[in-house]
PDB file of N, CA, C and O in Angstrom:
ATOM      1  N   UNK A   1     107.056 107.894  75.466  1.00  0.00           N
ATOM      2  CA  UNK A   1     105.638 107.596  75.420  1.00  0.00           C
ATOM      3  C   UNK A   1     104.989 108.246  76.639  1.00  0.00           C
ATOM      4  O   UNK A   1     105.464 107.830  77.696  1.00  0.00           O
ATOM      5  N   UNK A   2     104.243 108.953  76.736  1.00  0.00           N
ATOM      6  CA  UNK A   2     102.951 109.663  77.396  1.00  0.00           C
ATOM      7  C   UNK A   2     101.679 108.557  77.490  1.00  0.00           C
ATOM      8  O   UNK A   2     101.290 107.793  76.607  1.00  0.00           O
ATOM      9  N   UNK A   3     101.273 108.695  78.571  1.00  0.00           N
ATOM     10  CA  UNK A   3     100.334 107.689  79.248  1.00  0.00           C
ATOM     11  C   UNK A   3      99.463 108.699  80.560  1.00  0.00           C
ATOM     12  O   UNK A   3      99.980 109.433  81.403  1.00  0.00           O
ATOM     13  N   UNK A   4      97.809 108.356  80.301  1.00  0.00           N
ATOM     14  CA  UNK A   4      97.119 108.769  81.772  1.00  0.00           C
ATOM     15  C   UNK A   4      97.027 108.020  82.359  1.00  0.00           C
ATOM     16  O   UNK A   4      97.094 106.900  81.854  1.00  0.00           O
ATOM     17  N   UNK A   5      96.836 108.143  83.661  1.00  0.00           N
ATOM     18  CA  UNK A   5      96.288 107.584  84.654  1.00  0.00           C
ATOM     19  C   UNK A   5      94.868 107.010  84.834  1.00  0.00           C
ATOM     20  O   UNK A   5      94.308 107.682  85.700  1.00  0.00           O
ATOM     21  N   UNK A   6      93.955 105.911  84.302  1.00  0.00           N
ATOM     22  CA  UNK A   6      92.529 106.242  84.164  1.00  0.00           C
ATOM     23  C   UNK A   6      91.893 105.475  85.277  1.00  0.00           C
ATOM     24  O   UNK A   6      90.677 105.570  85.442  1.00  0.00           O
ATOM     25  N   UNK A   7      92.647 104.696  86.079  1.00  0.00           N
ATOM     26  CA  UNK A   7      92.713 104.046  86.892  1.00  0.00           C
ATOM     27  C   UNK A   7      92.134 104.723  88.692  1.00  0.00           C
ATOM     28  O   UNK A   7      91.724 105.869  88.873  1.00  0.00           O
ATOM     29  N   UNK A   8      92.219 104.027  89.404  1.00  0.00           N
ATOM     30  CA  UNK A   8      91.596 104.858  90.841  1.00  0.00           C
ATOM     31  C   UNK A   8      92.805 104.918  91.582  1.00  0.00           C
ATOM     32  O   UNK A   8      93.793 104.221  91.351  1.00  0.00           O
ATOM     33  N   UNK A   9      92.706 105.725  92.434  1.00  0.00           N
ATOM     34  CA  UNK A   9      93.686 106.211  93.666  1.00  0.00           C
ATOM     35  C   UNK A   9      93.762 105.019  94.534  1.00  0.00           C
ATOM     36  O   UNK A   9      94.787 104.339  94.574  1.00  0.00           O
ATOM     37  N   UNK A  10      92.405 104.664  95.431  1.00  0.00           N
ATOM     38  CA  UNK A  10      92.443 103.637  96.332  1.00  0.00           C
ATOM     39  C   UNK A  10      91.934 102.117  95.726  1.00  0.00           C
ATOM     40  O   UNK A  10      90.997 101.981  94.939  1.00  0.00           O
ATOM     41  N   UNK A  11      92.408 101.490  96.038  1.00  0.00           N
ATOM     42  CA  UNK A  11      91.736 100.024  95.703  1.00  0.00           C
ATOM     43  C   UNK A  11      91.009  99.178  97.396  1.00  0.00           C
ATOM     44  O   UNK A  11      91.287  99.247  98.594  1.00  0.00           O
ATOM     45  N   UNK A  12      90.148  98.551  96.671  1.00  0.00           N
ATOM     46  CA  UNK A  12      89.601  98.170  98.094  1.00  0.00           C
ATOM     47  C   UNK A  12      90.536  96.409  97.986  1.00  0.00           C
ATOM     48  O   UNK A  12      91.061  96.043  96.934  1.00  0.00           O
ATOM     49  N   UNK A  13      90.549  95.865  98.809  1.00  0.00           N
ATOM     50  CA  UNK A  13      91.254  94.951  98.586  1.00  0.00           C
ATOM     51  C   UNK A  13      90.150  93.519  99.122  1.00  0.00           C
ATOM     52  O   UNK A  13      89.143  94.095  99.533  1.00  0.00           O
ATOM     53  N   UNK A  14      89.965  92.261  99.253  1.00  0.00           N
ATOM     54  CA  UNK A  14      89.072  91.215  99.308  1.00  0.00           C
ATOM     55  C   UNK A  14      89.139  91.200 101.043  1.00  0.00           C
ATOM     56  O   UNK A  14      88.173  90.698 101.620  1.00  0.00           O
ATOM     57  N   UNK A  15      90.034  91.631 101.692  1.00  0.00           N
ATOM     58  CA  UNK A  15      90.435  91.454 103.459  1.00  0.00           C
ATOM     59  C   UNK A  15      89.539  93.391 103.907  1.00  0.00           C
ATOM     60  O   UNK A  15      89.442  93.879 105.033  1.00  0.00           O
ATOM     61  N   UNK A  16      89.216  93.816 103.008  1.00  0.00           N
ATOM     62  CA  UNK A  16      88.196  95.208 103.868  1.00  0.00           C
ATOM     63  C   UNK A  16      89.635  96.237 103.887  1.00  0.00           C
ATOM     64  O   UNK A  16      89.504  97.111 104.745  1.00  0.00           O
ATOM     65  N   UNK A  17      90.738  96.308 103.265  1.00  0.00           N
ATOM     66  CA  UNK A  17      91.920  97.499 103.497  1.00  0.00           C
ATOM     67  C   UNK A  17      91.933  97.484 101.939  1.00  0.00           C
ATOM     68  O   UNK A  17      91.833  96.774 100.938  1.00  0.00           O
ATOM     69  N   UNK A  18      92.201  99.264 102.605  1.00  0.00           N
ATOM     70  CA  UNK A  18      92.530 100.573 101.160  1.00  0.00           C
ATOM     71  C   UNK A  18      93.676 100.402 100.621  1.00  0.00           C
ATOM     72  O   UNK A  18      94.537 100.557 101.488  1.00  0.00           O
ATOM     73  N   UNK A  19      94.123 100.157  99.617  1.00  0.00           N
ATOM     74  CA  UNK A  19      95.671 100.413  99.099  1.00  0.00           C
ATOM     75  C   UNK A  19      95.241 101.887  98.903  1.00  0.00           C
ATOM     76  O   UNK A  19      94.101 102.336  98.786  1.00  0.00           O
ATOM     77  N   UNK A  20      96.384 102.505  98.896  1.00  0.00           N
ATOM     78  CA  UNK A  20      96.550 103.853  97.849  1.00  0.00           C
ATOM     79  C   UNK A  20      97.924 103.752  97.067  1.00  0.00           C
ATOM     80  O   UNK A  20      99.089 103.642  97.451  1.00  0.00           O
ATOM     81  N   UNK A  21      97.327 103.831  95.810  1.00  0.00           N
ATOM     82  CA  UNK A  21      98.357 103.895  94.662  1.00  0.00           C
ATOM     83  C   UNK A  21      99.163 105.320  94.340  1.00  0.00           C
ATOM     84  O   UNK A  21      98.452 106.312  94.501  1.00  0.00           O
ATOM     85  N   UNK A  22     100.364 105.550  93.964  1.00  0.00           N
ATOM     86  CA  UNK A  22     100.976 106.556  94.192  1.00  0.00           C
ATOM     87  C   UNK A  22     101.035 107.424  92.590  1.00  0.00           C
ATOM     88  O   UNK A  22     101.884 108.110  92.020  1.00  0.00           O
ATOM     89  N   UNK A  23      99.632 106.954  92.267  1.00  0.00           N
ATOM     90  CA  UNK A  23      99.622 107.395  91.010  1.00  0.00           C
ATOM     91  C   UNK A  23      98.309 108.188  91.252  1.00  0.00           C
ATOM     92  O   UNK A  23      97.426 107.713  91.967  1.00  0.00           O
ATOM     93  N   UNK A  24      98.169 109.574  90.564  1.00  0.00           N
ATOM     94  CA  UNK A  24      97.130 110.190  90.595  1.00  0.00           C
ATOM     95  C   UNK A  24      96.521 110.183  89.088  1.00  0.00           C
ATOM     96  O   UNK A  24      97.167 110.352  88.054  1.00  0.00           O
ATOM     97  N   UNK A  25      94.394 109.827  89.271  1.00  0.00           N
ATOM     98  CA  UNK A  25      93.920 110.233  87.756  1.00  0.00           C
ATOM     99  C   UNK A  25      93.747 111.098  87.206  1.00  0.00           C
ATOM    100  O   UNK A  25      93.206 112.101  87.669  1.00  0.00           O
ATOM    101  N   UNK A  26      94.208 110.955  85.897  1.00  0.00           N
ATOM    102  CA  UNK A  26      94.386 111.857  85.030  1.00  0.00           C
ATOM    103  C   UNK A  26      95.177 112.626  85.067  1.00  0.00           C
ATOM    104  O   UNK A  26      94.971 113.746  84.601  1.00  0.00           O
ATOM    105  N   UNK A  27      96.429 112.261  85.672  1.00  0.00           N
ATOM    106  CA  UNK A  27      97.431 113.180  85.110  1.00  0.00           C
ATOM    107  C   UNK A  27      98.176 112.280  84.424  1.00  0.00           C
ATOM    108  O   UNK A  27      97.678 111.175  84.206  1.00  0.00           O
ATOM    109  N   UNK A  28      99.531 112.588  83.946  1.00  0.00           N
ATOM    110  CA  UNK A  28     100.216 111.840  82.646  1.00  0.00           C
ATOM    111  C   UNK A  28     101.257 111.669  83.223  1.00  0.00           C
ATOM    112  O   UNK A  28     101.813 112.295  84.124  1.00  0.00           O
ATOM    113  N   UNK A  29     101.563 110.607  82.555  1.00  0.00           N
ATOM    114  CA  UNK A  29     102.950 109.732  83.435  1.00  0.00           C
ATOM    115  C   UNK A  29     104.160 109.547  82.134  1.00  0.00           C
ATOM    116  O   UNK A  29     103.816 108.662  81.351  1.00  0.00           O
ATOM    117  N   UNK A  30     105.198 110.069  81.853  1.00  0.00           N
ATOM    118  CA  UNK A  30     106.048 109.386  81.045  1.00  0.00           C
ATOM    119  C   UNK A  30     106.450 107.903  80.972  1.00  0.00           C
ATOM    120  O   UNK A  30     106.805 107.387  82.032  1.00  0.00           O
ATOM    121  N   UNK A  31     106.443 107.429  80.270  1.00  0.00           N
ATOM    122  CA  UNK A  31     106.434 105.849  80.295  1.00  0.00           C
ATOM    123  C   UNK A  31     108.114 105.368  80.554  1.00  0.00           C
ATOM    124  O   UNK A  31     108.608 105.624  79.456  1.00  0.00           O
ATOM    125  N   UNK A  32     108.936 104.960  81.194  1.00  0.00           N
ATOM    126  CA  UNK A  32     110.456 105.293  80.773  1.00  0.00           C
ATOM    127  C   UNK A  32     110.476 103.830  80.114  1.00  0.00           C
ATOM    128  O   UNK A  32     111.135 103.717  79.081  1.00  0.00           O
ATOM    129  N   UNK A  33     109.880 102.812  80.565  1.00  0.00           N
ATOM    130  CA  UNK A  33     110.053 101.909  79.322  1.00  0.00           C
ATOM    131  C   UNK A  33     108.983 100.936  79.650  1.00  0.00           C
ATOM    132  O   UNK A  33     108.173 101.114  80.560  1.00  0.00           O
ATOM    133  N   UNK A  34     109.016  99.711  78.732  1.00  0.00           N
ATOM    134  CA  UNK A  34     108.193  98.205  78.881  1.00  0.00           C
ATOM    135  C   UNK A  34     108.878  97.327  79.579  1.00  0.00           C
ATOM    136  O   UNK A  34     110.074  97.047  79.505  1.00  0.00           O
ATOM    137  N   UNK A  35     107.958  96.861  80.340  1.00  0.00           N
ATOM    138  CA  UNK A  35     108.797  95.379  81.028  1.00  0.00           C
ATOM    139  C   UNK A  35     107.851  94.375  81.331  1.00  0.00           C
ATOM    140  O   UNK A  35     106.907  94.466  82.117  1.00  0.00           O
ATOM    141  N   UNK A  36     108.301  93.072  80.398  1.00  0.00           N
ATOM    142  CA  UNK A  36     107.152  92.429  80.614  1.00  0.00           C
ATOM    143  C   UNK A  36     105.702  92.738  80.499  1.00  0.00           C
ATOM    144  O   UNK A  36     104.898  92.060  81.139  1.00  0.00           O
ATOM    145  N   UNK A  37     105.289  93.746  79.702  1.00  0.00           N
ATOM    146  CA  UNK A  37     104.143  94.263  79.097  1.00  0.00           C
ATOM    147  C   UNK A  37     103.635  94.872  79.867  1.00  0.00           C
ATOM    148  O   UNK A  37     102.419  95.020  79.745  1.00  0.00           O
ATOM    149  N   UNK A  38     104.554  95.696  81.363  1.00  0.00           N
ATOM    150  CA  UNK A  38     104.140  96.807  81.991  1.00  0.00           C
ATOM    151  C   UNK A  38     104.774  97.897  81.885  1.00  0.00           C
ATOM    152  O   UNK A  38     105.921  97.652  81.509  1.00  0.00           O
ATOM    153  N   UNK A  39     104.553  99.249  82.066  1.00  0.00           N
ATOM    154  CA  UNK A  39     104.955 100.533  81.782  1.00  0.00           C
ATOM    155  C   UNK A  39     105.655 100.410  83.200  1.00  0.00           C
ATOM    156  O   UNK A  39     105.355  99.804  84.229  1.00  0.00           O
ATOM    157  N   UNK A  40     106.736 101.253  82.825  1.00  0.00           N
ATOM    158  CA  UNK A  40     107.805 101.461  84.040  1.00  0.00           C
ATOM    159  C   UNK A  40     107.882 103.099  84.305  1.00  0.00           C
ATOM    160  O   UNK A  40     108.750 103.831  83.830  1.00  0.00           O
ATOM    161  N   UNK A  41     106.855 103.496  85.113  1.00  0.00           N
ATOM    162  CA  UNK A  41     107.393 105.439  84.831  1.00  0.00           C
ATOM    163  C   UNK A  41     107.256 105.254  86.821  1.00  0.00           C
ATOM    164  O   UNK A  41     107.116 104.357  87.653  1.00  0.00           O
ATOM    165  N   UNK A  42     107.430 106.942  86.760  1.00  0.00           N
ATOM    166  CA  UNK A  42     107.994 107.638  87.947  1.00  0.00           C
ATOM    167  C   UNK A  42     106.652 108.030  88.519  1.00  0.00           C
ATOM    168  O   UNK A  42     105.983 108.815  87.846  1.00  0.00           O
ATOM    169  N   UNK A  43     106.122 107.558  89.764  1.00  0.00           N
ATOM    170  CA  UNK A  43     105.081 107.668  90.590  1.00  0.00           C
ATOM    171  C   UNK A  43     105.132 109.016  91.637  1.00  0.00           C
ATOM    172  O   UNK A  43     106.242 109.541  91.715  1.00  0.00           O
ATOM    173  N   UNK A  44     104.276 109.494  92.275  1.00  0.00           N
ATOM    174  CA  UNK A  44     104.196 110.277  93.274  1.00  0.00           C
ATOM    175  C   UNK A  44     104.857 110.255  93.816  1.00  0.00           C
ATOM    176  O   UNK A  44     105.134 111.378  94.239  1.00  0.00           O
ATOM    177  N   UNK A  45     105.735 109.134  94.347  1.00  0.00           N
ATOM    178  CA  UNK A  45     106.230 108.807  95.645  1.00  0.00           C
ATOM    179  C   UNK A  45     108.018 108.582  95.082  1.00  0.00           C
ATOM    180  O   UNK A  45     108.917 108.006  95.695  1.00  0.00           O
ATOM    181  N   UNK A  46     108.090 109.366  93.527  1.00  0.00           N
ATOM    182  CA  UNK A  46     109.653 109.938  93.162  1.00  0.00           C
ATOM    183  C   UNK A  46     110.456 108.685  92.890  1.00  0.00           C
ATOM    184  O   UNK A  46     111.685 108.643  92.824  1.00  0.00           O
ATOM    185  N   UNK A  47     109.524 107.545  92.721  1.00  0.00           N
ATOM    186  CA  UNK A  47     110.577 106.590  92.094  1.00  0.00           C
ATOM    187  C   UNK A  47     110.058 105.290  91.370  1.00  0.00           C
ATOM    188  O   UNK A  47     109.104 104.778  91.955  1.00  0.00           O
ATOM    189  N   UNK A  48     110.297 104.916  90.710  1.00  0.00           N
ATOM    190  CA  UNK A  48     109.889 104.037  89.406  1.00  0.00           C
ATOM    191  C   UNK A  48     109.264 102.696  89.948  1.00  0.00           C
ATOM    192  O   UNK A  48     109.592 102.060  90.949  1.00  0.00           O
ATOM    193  N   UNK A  49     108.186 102.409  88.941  1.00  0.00           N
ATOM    194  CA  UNK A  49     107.301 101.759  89.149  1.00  0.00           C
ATOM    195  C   UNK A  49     106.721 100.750  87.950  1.00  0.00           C
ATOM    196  O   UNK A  49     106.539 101.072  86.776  1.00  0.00           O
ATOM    197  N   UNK A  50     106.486  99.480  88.539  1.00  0.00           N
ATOM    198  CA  UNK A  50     106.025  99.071  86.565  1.00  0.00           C
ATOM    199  C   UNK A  50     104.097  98.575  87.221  1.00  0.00           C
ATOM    200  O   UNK A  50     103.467  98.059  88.145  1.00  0.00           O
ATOM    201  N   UNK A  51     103.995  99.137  86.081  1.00  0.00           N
ATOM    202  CA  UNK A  51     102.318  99.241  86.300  1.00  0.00           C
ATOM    203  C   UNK A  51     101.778  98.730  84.931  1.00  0.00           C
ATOM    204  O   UNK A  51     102.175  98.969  83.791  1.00  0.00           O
ATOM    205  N   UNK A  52     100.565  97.815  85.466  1.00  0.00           N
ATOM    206  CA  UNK A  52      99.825  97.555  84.289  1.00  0.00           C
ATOM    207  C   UNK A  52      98.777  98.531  83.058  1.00  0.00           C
ATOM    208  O   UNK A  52      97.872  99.346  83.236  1.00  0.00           O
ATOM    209  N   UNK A  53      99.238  98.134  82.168  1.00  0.00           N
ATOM    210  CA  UNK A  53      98.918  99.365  80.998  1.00  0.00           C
ATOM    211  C   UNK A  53      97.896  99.441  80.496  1.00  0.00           C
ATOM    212  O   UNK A  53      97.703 100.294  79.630  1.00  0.00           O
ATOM    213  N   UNK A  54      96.506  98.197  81.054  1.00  0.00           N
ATOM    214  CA  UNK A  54      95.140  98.804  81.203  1.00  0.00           C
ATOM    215  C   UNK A  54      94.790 100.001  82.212  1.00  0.00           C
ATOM    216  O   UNK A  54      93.661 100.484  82.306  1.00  0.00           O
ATOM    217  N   UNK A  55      95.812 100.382  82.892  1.00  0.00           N
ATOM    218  CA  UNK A  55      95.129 101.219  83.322  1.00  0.00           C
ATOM    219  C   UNK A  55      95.590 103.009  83.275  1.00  0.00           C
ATOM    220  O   UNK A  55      95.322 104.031  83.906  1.00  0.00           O
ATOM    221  N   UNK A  56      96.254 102.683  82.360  1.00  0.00           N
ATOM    222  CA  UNK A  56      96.744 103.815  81.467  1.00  0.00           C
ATOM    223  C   UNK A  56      96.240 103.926  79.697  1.00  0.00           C
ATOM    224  O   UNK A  56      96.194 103.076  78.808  1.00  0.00           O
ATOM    225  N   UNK A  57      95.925 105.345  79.732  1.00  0.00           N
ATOM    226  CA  UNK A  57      95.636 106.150  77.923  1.00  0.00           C
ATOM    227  C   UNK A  57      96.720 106.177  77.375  1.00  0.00           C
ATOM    228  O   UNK A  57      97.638 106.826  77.876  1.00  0.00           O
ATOM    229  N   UNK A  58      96.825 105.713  76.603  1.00  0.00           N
ATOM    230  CA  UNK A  58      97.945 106.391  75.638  1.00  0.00           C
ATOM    231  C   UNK A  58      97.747 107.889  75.212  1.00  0.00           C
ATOM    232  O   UNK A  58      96.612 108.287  74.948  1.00  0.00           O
ATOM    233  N   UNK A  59      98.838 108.729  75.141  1.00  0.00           N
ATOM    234  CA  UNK A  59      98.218 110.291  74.733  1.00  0.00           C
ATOM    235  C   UNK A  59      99.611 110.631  73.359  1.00  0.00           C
ATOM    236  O   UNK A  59      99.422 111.292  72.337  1.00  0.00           O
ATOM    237  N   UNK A  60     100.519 110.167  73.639  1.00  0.00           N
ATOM    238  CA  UNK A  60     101.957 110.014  72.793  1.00  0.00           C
ATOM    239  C   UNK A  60     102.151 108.896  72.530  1.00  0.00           C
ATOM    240  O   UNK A  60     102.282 108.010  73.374  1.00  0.00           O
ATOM    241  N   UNK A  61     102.186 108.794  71.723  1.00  0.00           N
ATOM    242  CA  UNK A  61     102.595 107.127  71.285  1.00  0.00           C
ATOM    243  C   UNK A  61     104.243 107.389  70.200  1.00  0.00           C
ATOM    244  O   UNK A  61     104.613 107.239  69.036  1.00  0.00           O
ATOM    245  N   UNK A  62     104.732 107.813  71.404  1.00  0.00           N
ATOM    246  CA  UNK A  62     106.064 107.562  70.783  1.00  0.00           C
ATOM    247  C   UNK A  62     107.084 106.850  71.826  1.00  0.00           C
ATOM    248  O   UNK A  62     107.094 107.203  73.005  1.00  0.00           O
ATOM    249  N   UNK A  63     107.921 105.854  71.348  1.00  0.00           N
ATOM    250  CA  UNK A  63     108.293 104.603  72.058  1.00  0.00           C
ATOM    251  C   UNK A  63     109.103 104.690  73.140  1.00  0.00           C
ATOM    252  O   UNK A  63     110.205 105.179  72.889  1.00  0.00           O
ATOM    253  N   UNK A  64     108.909 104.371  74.267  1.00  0.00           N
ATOM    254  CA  UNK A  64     109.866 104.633  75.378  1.00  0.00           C
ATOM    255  C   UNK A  64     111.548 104.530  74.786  1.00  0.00           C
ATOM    256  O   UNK A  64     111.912 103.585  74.086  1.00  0.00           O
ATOM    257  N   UNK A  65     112.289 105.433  75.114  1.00  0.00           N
ATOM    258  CA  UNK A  65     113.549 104.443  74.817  1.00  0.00           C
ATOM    259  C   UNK A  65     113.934 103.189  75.329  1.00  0.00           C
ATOM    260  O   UNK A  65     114.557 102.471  74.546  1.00  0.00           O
ATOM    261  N   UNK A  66     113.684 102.708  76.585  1.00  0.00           N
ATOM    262  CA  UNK A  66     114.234 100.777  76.189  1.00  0.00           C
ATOM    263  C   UNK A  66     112.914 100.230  76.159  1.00  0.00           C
ATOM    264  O   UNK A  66     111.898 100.777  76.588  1.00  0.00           O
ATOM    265  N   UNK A  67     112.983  99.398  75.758  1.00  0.00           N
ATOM    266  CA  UNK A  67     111.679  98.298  75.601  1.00  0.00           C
ATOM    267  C   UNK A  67     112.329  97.408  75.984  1.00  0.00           C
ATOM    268  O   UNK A  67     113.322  97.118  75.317  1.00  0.00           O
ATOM    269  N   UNK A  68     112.081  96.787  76.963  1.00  0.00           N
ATOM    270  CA  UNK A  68     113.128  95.179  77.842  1.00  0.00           C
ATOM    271  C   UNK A  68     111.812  94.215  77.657  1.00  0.00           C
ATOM    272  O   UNK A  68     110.849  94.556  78.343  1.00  0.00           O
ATOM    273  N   UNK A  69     111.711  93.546  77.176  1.00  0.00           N
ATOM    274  CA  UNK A  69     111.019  92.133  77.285  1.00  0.00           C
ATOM    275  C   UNK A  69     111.822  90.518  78.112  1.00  0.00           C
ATOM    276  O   UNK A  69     112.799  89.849  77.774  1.00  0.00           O
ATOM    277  N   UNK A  70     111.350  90.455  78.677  1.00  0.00           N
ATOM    278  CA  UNK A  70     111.986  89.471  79.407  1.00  0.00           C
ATOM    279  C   UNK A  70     111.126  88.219  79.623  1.00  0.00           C
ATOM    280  O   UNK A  70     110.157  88.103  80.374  1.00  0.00           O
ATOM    281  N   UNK A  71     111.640  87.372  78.869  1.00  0.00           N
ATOM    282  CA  UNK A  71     110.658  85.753  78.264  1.00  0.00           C
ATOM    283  C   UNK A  71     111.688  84.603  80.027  1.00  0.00           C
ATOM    284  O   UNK A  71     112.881  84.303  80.059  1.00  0.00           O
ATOM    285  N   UNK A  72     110.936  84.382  80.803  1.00  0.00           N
ATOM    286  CA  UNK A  72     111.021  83.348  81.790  1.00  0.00           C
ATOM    287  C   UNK A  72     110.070  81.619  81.302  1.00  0.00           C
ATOM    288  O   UNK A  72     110.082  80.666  82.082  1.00  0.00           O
TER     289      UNK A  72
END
């Protein structure tokens, strides 16, 4: 599965500090799977990440190979 980025670089946070997310917009992220109804792909910063999937396009909608759901 293929996914954009539609999301922002920096977030301002409620304390006045920048996060920067290691995800850049609009480029496309391979999804490597679901977890807990977040996308798990490979960030800027060369290593896996699970991110919420409002803030990713779908562009491929073909299914990650694992889909892990994990019910707590």
């Amino acid at each position: 599965m293929k996914v954009k980025y539609i999301g922002k670089r920096e977030i301002d946070t409620p304390n006045s500090y920048k996060i920067f997310m290691d995800v850049i917009p609009n480029k496309i992220y391979e999804v490597l799977s679901i977890e807990r109804g977040f996308y798990r792909t490979v960030d800027e910063s060369e290593e896996d990440y699970l991110y919420p999937p409002e803030k990713f396009e779908i562009i491929e909608n073909t299914p990650p190979e694992k889909n892990f759901e994990f019910v707590r």
